[in-house]
C-alpha positions in Angstrom: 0.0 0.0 0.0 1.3 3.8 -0.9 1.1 6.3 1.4 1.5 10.0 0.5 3.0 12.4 3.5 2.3 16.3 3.2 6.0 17.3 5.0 7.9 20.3 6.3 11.4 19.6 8.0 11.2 17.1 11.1 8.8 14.9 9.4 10.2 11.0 9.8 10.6 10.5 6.1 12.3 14.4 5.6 15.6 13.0 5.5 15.2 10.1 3.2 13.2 12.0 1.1 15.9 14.5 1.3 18.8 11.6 -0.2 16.4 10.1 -2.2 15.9 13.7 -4.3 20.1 14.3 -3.8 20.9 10.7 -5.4 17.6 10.0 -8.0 18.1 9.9 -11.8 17.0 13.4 -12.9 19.1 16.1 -12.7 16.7 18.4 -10.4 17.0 16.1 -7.5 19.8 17.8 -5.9 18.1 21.3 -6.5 15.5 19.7 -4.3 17.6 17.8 -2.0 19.5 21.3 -2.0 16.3 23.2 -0.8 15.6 20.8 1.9 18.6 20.9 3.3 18.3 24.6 3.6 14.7 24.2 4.7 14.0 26.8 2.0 10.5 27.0 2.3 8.0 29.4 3.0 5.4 28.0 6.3 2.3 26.7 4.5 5.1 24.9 1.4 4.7 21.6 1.8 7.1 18.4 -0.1 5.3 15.1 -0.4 6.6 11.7 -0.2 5.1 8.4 -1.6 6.2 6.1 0.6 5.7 1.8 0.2 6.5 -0.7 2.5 8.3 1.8 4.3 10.8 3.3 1.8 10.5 6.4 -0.3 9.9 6.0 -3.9 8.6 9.2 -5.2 8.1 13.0 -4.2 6.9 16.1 -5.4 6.6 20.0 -3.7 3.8 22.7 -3.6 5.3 26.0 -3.6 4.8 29.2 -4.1 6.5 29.6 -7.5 8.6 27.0 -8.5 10.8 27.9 -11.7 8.4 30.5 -12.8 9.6 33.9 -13.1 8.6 36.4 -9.5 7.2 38.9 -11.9 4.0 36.9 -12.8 1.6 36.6 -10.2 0.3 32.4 -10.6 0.3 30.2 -7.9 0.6 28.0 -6.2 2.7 25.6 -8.3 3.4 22.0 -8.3 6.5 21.1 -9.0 9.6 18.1 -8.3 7.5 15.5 -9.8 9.6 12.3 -9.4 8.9 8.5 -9.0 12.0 6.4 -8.7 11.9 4.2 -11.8 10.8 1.0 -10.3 7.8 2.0 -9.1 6.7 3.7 -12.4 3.7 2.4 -13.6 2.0 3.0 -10.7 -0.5 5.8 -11.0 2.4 7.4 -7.6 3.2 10.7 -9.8 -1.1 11.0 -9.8 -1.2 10.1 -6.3 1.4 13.4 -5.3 -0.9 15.8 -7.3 -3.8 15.0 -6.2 -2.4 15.2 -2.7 -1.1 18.4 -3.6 -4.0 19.9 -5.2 -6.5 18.7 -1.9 -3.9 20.6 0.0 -3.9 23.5 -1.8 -7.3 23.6 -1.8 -7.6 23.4 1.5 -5.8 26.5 1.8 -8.4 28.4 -0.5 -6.3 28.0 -3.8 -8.9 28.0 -7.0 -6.2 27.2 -9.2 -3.0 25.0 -9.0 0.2 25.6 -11.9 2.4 23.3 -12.7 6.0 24.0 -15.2 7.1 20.7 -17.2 9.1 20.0 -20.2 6.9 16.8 -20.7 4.3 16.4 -23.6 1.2 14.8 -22.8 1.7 13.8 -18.9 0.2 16.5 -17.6 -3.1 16.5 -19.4 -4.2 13.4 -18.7 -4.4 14.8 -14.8 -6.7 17.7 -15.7 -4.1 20.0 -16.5 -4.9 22.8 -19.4 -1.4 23.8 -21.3 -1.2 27.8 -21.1 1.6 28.5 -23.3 5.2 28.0 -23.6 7.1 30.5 -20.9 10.8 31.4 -20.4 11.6 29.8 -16.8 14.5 31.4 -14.3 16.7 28.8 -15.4 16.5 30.6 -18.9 14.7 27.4 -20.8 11.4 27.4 -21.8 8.8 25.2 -20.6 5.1 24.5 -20.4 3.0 26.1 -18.2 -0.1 24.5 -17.2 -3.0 25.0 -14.9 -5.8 23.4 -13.6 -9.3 24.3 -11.7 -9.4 22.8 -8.3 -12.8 24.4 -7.3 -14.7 21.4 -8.5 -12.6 18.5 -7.3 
């Protein structure tokens, strides 16, 4: 059975989460693992963990702004989106944004953003594309967004 954990530092699987981001396949991990370490986080920013049998396998953050540019005013964003590759498969990357939408919705967010460089993943969660947008990293992604009034 999975189980998803809404975090902030001090949580029991903040560490492993923490080294899982630092030493996972895709080359944002340590940016994450970086931020954690740091506890760069505003109070209500939470990270998520999927969590089975007792190990992490998969996490993903709800933050203020993610890569987007300071200048725009969306959020919050959704961002980190990472399933170690044995447990793909598994519907887990679905099971963090829904987690993470619920949450922002408790805290009176209407609308939840998400930047990616992936075609067609983030759709089939009820994601609308925007348009392409210049990120602070100086790439261009997707932006996409989704209603979470009606969930």
């Amino acid at each position: 059975m999975t189980e998803i954990y809404a975090m902030t530092q001090g949580h029991k699987f903040w560490e492993e989460t923490l080294q899982m981001a630092a030493k996972c396949s895709w080359r944002a991990g340590p940016v994450l693992s970086q931020k954690m370490s740091k506890n760069d986080f505003e109070e209500w920013e939470r990270v998520f963990c999927a969590v089975e049998n007792g190990d992490v396998v998969g996490f993903c953050t709800l933050t203020a702004k993610d890569e987007f540019p300071e200048k725009y005013d969306f959020t919050p964003f959704i961002g980190f989106v990472f399933v170690d590759e044995k447990y793909r498969g598994k519907r887990l990357s679905q099971l963090l944004i829904n987690n993470a939408v619920l949450y922002a919705r408790e805290l009176g967010y209407q609308k939840i953003y998400i930047m990616s460089g992936e075609r067609g993943l983030y759709e089939k969660y009820g994601f609308v594309k925007l348009g392409d947008c210049k990120t602070i990293y100086d790439v261009t992604d997707q932006l996409f967004v989704k209603s979470i009034n009606d969930l």
